[in-house]
C-alpha positions in Angstrom: -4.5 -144.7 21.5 -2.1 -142.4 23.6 -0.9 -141.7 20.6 -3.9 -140.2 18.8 -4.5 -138.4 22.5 -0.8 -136.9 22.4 -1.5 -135.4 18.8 -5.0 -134.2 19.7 -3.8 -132.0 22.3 -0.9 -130.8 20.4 -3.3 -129.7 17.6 -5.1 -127.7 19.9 -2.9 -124.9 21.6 -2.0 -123.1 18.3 -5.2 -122.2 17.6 -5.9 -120.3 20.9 -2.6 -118.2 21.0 -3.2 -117.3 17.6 -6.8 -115.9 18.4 -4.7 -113.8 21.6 -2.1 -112.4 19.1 -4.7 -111.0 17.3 -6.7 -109.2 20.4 -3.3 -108.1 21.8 -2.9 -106.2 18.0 -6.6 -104.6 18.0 -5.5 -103.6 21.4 -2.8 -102.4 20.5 -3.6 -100.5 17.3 -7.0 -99.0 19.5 -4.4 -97.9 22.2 -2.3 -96.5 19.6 -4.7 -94.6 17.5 -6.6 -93.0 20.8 -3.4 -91.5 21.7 -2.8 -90.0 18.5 -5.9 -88.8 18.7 -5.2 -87.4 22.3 -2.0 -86.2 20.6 -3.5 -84.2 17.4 -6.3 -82.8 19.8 -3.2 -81.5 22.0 -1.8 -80.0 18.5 -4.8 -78.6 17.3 -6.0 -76.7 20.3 -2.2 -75.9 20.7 -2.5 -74.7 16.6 -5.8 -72.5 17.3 -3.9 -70.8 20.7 -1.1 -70.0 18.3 -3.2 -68.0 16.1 -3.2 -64.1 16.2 -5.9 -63.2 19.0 -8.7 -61.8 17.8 -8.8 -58.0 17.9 -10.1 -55.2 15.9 -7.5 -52.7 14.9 -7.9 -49.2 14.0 -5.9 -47.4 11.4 -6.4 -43.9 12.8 -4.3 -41.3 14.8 -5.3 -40.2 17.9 -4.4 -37.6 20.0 -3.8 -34.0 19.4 -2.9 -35.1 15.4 -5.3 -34.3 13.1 -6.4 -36.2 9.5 -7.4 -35.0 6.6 -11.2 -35.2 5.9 -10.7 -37.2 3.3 -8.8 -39.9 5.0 -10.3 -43.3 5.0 -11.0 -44.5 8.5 -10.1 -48.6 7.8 -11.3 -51.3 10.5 -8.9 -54.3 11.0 -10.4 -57.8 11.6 -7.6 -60.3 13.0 -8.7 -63.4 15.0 -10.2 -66.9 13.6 -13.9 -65.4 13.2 -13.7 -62.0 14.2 -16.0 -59.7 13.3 -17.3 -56.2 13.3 -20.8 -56.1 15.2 -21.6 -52.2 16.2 -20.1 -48.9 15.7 -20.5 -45.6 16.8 -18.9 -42.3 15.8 -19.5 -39.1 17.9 -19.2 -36.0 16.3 -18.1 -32.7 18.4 -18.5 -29.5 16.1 -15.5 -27.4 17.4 -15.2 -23.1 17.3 -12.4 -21.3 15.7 -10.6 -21.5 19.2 -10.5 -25.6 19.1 -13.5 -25.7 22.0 -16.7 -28.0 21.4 -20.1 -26.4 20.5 -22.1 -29.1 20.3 -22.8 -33.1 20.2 -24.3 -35.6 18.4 -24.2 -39.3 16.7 -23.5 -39.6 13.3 -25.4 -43.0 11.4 -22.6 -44.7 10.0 -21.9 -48.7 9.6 -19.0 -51.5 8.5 -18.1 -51.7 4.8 -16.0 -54.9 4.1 -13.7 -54.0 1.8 -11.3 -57.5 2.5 -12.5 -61.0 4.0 -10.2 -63.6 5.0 -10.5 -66.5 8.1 -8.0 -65.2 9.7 -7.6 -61.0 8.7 -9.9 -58.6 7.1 -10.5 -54.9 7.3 -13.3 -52.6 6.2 -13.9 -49.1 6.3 -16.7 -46.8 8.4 -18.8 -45.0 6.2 -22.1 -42.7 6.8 -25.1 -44.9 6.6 -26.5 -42.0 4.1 -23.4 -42.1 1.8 -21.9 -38.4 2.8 -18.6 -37.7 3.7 -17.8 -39.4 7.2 -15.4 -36.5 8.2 -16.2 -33.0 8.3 -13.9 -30.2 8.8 -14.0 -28.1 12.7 -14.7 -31.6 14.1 -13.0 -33.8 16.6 -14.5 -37.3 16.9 -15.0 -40.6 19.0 -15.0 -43.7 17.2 -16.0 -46.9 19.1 -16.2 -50.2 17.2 -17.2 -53.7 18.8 -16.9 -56.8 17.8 -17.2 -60.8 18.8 -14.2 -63.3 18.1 -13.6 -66.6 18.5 -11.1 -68.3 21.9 -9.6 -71.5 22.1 -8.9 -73.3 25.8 -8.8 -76.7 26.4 -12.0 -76.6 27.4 -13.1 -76.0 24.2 -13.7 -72.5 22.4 -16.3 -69.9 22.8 -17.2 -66.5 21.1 -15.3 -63.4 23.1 -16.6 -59.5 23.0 -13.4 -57.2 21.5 -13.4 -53.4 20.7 -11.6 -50.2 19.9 -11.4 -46.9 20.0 -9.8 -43.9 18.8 -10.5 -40.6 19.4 -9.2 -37.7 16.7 -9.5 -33.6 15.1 -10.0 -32.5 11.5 -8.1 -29.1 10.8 -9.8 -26.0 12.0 -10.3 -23.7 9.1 -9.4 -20.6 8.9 -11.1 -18.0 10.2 -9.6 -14.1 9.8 -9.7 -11.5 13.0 -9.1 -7.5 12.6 -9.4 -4.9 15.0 -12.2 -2.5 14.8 -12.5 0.5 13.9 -8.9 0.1 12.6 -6.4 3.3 11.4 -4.1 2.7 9.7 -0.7 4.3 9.8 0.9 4.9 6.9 4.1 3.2 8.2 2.1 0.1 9.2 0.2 -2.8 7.1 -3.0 -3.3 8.1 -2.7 -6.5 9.9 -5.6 -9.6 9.9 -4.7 -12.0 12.3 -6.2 -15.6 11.9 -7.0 -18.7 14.5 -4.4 -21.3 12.6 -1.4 -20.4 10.6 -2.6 -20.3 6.8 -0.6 -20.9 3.3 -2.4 -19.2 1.4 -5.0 -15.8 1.3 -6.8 -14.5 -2.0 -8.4 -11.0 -1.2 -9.2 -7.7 -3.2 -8.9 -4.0 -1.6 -11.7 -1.8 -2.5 -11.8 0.8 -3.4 -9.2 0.0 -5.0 -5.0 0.1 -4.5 -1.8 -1.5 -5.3 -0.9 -3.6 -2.2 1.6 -6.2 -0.6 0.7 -9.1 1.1 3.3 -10.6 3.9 3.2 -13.1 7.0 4.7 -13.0 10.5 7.0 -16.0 10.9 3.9 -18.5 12.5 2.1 -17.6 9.2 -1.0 -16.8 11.4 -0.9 -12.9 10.7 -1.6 -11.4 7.3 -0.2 -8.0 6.6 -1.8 -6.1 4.2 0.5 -2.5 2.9 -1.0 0.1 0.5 1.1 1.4 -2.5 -0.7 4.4 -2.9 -3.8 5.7 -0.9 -5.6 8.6 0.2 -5.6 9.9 3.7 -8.5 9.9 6.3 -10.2 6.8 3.3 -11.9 4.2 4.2 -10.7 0.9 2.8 -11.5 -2.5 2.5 -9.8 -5.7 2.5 -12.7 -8.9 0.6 -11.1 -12.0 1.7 -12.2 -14.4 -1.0 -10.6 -17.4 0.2 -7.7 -18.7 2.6 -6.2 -22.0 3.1 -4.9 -23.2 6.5 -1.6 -25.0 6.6 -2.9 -28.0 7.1 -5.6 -27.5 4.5 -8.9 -26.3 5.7 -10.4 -24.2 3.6 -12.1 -20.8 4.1 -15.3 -21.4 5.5 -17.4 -18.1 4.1 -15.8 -15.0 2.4 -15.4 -12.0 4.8 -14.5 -8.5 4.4 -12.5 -6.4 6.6 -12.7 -2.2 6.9 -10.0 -0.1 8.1 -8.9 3.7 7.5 -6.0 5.5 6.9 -4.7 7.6 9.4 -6.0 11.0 8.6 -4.0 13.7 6.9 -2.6 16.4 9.7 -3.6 19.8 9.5 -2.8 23.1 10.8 -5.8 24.0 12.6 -5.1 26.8 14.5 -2.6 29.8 14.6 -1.7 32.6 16.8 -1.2 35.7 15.5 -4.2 34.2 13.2 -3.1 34.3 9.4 -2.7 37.2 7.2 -2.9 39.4 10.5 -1.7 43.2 10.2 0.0 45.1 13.0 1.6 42.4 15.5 3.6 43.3 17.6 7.1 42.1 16.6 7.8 40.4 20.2 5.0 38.1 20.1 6.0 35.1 19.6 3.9 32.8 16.4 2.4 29.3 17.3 1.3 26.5 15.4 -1.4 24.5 16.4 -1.8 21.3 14.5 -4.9 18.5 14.2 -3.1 15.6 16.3 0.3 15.8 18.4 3.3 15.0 16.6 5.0 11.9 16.4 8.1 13.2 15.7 8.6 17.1 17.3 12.3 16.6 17.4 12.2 17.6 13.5 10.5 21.5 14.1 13.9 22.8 13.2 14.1 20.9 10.0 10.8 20.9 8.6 9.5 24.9 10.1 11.1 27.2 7.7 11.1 31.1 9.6 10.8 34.0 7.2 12.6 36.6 7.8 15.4 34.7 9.3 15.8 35.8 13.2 17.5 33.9 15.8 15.1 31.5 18.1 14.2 28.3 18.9 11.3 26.0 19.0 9.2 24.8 22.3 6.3 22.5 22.2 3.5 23.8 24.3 1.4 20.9 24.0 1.8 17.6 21.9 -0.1 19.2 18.9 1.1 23.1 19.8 4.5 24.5 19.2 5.5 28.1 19.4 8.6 29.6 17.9 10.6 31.8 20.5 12.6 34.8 19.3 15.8 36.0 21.0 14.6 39.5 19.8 11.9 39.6 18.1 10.5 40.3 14.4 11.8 43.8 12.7 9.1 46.1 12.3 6.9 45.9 9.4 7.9 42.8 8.1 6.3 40.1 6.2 6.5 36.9 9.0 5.9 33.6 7.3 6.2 30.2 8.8 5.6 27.4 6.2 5.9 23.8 7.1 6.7 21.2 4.4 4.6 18.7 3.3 4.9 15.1 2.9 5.6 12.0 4.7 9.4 12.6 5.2 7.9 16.1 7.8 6.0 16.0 10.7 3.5 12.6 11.5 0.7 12.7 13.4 0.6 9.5 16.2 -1.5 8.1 14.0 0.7 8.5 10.8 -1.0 10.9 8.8 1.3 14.1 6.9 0.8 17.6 5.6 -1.2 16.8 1.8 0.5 20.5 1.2 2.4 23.1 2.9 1.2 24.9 5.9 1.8 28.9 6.5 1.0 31.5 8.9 1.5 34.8 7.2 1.6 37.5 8.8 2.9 41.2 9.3 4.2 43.1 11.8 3.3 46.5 12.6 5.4 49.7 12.2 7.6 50.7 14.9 5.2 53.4 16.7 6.8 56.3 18.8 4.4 59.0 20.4 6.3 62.5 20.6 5.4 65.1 22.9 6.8 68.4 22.0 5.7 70.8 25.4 6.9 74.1 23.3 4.9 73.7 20.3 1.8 71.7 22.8 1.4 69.2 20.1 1.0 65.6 19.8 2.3 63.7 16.9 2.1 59.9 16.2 4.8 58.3 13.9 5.3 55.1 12.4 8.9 54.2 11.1 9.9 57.1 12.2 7.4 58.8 9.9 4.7 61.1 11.1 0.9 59.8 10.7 -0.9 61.5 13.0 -0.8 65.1 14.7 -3.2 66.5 17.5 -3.0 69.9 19.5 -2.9 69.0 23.6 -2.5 71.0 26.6 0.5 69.7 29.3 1.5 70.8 32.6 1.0 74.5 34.2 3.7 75.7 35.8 4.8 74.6 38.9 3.3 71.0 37.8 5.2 70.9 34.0 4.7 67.4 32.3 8.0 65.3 32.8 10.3 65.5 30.0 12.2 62.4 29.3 12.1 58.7 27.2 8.7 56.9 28.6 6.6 54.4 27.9 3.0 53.8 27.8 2.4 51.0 30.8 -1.2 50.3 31.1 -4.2 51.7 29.4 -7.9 52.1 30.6 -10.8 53.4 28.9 -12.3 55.2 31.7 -10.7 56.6 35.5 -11.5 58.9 38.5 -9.0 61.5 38.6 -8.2 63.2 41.6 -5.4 65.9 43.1 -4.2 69.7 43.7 -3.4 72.1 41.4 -0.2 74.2 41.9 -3.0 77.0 43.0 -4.1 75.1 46.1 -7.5 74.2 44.0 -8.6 70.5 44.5 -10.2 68.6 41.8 -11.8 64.9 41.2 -13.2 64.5 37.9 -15.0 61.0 37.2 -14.8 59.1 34.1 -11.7 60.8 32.5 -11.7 58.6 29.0 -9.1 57.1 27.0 -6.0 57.0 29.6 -2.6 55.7 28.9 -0.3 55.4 32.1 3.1 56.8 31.9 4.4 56.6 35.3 3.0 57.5 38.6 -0.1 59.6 38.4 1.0 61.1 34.7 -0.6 59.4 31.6 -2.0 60.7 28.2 -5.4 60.9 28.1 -8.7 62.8 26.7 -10.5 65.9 29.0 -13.7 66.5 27.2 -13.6 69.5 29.9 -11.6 71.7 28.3 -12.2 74.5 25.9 -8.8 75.6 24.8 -5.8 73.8 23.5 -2.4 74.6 22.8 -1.5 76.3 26.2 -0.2 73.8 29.3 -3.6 73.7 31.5 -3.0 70.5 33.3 -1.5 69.1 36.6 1.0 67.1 34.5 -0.7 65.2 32.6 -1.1 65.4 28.3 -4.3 66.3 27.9 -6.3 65.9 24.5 -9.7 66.5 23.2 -11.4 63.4 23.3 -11.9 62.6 20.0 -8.3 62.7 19.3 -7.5 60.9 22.7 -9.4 58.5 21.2 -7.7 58.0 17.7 -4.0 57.7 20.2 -5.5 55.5 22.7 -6.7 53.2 19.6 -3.5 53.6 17.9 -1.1 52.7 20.4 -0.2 49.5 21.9 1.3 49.2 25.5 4.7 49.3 25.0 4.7 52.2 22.7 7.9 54.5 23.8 6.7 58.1 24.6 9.7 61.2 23.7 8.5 63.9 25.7 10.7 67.4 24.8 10.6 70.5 24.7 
């Protein structure tokens, strides 16, 4: 019996540790697999924090650089479920100066052009299927999104944006001055508000021209071959392109003139003038002043050749001075040559073709008085052209001989005085007088009945008529022989 007890209880106790073996190993593998799952929930949340952050990028530049019209404007989606959920694009139309004219939105929306979980992109476009980008703009672009964030406390969906801000090229728009001359030394010049590369345009009426830049590329010049002064010109700009591509916005069309031609406008003696006196001295008055007076000398030829020199009087008015004169009776001509290489206007224009005063001088005019024979004779040249009878100083008051000359003349004077007889006289309105010296002069005395016998106080008196023919005849400065 104590036995069968003994091996009873021995049976017994395997069977219960076995049973505990296998809890411990549930236990166990339970434990086991909760802390790899504790330890891949730590690697996964640690995986989606290592992923890119979600953003949206924007291939654009921004700044003062400016993009062609045609350039694609891309969206870049990176982030686990990033996406694209608004975007707006402000438009500011801009003058030729770079300065904003105006506002306003333009419809535009997202256009995937690339999905992926973790990257994609797309482009903006105009919701009506235009051209997004428009030249003489600058623009705002705004784009927001939504993407997804991981934290251990799980993940949730987070706001993310852009923005960029950017100019399309101005295009070109031409300047000129108005009312422009044109010198014929000088292009005419069209400035514009951004350096060009390129300028199509036709002159009308039309000319042979050049076209050149200033170094920034921003001025056109613009040089006639051949032309006609004082013509109006213009320039038909048919197209331009701006360095960085714009293109001409409408065709415009400049004006300008050509400086007009000079002329000799004025002249003193005035042309083709007889009897001048040798002494005076000729000017030229011309349409503008001169540019360049320094070149009188060179381009005023002097016929006959006398010694002298040239003085401007004015800008426009230049007189040639003689040492001594012109001879007598000669043929004066001052031409001035023609031609761009002569004298310029400030403006630029040039004698078309030469300018002359002609002119001639007058005889060399003597009056003799011969007291013997009472005569009056007129010469030119030395050669007689005119002879009158006159009566000269009585006795007691003979007329002066000598070399005289006539100083003053006056159509009408009072005469007053005392005869060598003691007689007084005053006579009113004595005509035709031409001083001498002192109180003697020649002169007409419609008083007197005879002639050819001295009857005056001095003076060389003549019947009026033929006073009159002298007085008209003779210049002041005419030398007076008196003689016997």
């Amino acid at each position: 019996m104590a036995q069968q007890m003994a091996l009873g209880s021995s049976s017994a106790l395997p069977v219960a540790s076995a049973a505990s073996s296998k809890r411990a190993v549930l236990y166990g593998l339970l434990g086991g697999a909760a802390v790899l799952a504790v330890v891949y929930a730590i690697l996964a949340v640690a995986v989606l924090q290592a992923l890119p952050p979600a953003t949206l990028e924007l291939r654009v530049p921004t700044g003062d650089a400016m993009i062609a019209v045609d350039t694609p404007i891309v969206v870049d989606r990176v982030g686990l479920g990033t996406r694209v959920d608004d975007v707006r694009v402000t438009e500011y139309p801009l003058d030729s100066e770079g300065r904003p004219t105006d506002q306003r939105d333009v419809p535009v929306r997202y256009q995937a052009t690339q999905d992926g979980s973790l990257e994609g992109s797309g482009v903006v476009v105009r919701a009506d299927g235009s051209p997004l980008l428009r030249y003489d703009a600058r623009y705002e672009l705004v784009v927001r999104g939504t993407g997804e964030q991981w934290s251990w406390t799980g993940q949730k969906m987070a706001p993310v944006a852009a923005a960029a801000v950017f100019s399309t090229p101005l295009s070109p728009v031409p300047d000129w001055p108005a009312n422009a001359v044109v010198s014929i030394d000088e292009p005419f010049a069209i400035g514009f508000n951004v350096p060009i590369s390129s300028l199509d345009y036709k002159i009308q009426p039309e000319a042979p021209s050049t076209l050149s830049f200033n170094a920034d590329h921003d001025i056109a010049y613009i040089s006639l071959g051949d032309f006609e002064q004082g013509a109006q010109y213009s320039v038909e700009i048919n197209g331009a392109t701006g360095a960085s591509g714009a293109p001409l916005n409408a065709p415009a069309t400049a004006t300008f003139t050509m400086a007009p031609a000079l002329r000799l406008v004025d002249t003193n003696p005035d042309r083709n003038q007889k009897d001048v006196a040798p002494g005076l001295d000729p000017v030229l008055v011309f349409s503008a002043p001169i540019a360049n007076p320094e070149l009188a000398a060179d381009v005023i030829q002097v016929e006959p050749a006398v010694d002298g020199r040239f003085e401007w009087l004015a800008p426009n008015k230049v007189q040639f001075i003689t040492e001594k004169g012109f001879p007598y009776s000669a043929n004066v001509e001052l031409t001035v040559k023609p031609g761009p290489e002569s004298f310029k206007s400030v403006d630029g224009g040039f004698l078309d073709d030469p300018a002359m005063l002609a002119y001639t001088t007058r005889a060399r005019k003597s009056i003799d008085v011969n007291l013997t024979l009472q005569r009056v004779q007129l010469l030119e040249d030395d050669r007689v052209v005119y002879t009158t009878t006159a009566s000269t100083g009585v006795r007691g008051a003979e007329t002066p001989v000598g070399n005289w000359t006539i100083q003053y003349k006056m159509l009408k004077t009072r005469m007053r005085g005392t005869n060598p007889s003691g007689h007084t006289y005053d006579i009113p309105d004595v005509p035709w007088v031409m001083a001498l010296f002192d109180d003697y002069a020649l002169h007409g005395a419609p008083w007197r009945q005879a002639w050819g016998v001295p009857q005056s106080n001095g003076c060389v008196s003549m019947p009026t008529p033929n006073a009159k023919y002298v007085y008209d005849w003779t210049p002041v400065g005419t030398p007076v022989h008196v003689h016997y």
